[in-house]
N, CA, C and O atoms as CSV, one atom per row, in Angstrom:
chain,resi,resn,atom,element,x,y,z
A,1,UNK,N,N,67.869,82.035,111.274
A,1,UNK,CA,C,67.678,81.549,109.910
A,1,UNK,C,C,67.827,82.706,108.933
A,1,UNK,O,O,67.675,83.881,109.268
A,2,UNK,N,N,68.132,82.304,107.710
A,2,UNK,CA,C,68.490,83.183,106.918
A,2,UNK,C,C,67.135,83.468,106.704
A,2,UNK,O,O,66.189,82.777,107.082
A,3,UNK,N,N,67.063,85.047,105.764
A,3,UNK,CA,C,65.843,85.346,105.086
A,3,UNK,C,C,65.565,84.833,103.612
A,3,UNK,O,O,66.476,84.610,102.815
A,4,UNK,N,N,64.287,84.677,103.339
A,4,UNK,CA,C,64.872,84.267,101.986
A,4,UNK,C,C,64.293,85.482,101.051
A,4,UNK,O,O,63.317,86.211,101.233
A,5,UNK,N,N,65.152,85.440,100.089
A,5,UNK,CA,C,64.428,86.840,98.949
A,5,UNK,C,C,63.265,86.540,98.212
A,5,UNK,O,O,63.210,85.416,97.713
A,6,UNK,N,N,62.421,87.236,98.060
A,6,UNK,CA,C,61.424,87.084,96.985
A,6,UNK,C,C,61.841,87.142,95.939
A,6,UNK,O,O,62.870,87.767,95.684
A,7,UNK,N,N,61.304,86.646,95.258
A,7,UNK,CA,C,61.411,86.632,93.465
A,7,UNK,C,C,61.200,87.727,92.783
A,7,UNK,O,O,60.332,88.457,93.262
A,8,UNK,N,N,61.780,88.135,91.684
A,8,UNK,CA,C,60.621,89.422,91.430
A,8,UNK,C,C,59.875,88.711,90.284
A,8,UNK,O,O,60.354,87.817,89.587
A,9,UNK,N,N,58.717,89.197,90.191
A,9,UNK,CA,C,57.677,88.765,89.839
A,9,UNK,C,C,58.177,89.081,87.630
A,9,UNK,O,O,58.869,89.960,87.116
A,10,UNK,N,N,57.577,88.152,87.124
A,10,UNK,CA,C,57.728,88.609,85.787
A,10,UNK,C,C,57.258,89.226,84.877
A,10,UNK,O,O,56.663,88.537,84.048
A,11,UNK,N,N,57.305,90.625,84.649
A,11,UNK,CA,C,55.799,91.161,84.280
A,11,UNK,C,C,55.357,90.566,82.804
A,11,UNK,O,O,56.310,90.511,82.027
A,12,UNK,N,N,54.016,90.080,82.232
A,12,UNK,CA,C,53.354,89.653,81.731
A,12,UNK,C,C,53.864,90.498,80.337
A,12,UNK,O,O,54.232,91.667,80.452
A,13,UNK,N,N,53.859,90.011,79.394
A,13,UNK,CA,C,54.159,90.104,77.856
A,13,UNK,C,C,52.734,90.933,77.331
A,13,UNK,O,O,51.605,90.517,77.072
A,14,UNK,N,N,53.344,92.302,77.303
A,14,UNK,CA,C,52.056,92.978,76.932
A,14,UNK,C,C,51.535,93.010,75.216
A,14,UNK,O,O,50.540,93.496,74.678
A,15,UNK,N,N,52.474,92.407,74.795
A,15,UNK,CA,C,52.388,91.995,73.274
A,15,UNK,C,C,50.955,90.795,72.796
A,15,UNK,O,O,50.515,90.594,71.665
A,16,UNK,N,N,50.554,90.238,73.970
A,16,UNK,CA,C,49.608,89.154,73.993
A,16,UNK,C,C,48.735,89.587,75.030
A,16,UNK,O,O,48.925,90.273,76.035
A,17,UNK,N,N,47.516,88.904,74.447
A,17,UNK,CA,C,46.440,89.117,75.120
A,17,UNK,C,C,46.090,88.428,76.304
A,17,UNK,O,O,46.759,87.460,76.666
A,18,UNK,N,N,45.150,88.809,76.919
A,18,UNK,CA,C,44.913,87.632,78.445
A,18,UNK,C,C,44.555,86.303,77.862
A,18,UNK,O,O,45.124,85.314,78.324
A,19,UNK,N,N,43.832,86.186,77.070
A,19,UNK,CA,C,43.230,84.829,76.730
A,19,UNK,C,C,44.823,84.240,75.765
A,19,UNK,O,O,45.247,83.099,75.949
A,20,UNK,N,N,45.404,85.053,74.953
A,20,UNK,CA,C,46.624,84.561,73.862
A,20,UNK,C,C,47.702,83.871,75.822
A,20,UNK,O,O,48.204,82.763,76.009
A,21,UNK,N,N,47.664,84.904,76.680
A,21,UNK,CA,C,48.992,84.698,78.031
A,21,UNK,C,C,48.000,83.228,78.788
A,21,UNK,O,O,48.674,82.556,79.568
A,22,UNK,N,N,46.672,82.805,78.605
A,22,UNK,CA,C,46.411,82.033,79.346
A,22,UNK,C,C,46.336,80.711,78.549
A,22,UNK,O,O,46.142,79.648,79.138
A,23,UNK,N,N,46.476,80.773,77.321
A,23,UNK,CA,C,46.738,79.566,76.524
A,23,UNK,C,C,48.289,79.228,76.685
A,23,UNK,O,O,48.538,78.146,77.217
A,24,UNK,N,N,49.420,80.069,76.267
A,24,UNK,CA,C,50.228,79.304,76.649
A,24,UNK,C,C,50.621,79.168,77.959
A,24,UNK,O,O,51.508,78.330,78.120
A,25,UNK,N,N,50.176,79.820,79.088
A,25,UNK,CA,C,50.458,79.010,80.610
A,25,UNK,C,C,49.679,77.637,80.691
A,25,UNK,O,O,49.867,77.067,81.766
A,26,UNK,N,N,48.793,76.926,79.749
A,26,UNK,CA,C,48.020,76.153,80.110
A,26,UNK,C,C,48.882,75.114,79.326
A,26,UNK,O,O,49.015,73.944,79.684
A,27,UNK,N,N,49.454,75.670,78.214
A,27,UNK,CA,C,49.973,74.279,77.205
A,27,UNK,C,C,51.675,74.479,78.186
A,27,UNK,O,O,52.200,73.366,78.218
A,28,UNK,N,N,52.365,75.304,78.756
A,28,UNK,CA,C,53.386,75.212,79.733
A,28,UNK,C,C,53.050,74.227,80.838
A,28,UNK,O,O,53.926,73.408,81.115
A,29,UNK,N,N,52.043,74.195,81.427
A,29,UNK,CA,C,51.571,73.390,82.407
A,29,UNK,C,C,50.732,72.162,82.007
A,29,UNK,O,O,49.874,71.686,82.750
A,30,UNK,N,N,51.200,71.416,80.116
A,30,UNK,CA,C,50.649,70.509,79.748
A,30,UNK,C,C,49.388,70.181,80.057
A,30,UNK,O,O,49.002,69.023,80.220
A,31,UNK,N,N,48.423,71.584,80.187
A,31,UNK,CA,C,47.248,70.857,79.895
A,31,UNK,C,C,46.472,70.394,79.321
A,31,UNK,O,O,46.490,71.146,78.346
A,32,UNK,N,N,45.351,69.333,79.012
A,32,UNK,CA,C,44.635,68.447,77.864
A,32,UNK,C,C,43.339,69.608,77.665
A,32,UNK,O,O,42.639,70.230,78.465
A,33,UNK,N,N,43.397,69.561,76.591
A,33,UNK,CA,C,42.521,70.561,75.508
A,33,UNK,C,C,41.172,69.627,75.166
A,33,UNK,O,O,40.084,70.026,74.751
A,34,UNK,N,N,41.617,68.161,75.493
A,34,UNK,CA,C,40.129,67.452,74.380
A,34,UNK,C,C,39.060,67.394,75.567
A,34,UNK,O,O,37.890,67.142,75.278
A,35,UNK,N,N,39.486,67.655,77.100
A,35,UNK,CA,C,38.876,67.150,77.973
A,35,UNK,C,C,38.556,65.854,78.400
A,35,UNK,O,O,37.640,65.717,79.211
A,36,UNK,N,N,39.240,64.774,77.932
A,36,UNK,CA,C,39.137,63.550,78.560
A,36,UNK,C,C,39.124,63.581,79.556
A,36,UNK,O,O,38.011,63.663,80.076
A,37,UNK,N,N,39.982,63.548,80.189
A,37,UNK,CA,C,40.549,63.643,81.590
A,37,UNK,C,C,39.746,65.134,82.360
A,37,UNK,O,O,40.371,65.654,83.284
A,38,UNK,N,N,39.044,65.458,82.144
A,38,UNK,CA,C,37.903,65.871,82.954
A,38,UNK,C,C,36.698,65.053,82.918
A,38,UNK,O,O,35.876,64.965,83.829
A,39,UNK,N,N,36.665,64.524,81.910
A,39,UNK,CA,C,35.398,63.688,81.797
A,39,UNK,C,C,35.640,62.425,82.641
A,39,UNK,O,O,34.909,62.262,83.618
A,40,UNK,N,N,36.518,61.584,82.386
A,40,UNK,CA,C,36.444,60.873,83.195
A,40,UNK,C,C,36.957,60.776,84.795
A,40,UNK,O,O,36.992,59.797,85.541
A,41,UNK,N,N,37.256,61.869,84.976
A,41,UNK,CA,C,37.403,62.116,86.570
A,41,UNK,C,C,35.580,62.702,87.223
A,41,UNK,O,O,34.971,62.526,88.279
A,42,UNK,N,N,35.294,63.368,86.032
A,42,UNK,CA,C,33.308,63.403,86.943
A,42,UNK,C,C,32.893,62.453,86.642
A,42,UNK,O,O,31.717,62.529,86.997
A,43,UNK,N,N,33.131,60.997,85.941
A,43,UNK,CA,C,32.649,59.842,85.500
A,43,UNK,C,C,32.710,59.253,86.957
A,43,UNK,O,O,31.804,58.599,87.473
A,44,UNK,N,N,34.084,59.628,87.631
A,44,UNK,CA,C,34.846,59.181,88.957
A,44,UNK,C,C,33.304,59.539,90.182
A,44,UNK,O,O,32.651,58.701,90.803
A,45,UNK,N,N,33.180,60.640,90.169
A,45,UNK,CA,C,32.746,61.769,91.010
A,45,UNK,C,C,30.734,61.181,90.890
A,45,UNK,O,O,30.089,60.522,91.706
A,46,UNK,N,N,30.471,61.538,90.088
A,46,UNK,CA,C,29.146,61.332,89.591
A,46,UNK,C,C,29.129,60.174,88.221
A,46,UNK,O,O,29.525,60.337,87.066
A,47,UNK,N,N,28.265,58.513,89.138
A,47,UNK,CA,C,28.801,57.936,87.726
A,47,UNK,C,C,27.274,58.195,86.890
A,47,UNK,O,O,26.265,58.882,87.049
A,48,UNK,N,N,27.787,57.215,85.941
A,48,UNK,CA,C,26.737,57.598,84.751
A,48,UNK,C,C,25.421,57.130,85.472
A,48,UNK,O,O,25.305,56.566,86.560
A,49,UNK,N,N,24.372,57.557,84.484
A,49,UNK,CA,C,23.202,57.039,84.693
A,49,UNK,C,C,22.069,57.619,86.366
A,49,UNK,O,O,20.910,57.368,86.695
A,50,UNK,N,N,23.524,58.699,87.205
A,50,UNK,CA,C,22.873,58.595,88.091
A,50,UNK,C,C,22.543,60.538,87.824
A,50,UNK,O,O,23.278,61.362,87.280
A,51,UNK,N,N,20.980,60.752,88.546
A,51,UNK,CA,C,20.507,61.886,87.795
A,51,UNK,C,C,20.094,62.459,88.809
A,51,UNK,O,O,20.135,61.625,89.714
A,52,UNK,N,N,19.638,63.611,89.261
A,52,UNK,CA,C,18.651,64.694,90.167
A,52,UNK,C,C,18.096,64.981,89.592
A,52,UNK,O,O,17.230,65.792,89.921
């Protein structure tokens, strides 16, 4: 089998900050900001009303 090459890796945009480089990997990877869709997946997980 052939080998396959690694990628080279892309080095990170030192012009932006960690938190400025982890906002847009998050809106690249369309993620939801309002948290719905966390909420109602622990709605899933743990439903309402039920307590420790």
């Amino acid at each position: 089998m052939p080998e396959k090459k690694a990628k080279p890796k892309k080095k990170p945009d030192r012009k932006l900050s960690q938190k400025e480089r982890f906002i847009e990997a998050a809106r690249a990877a369309e993620a939801d900001e309002t948290g719905e869709t966390f909420e109602r997946t622990i709605e899933k997980i743990i439903p309402p009303g039920s307590k420790k």
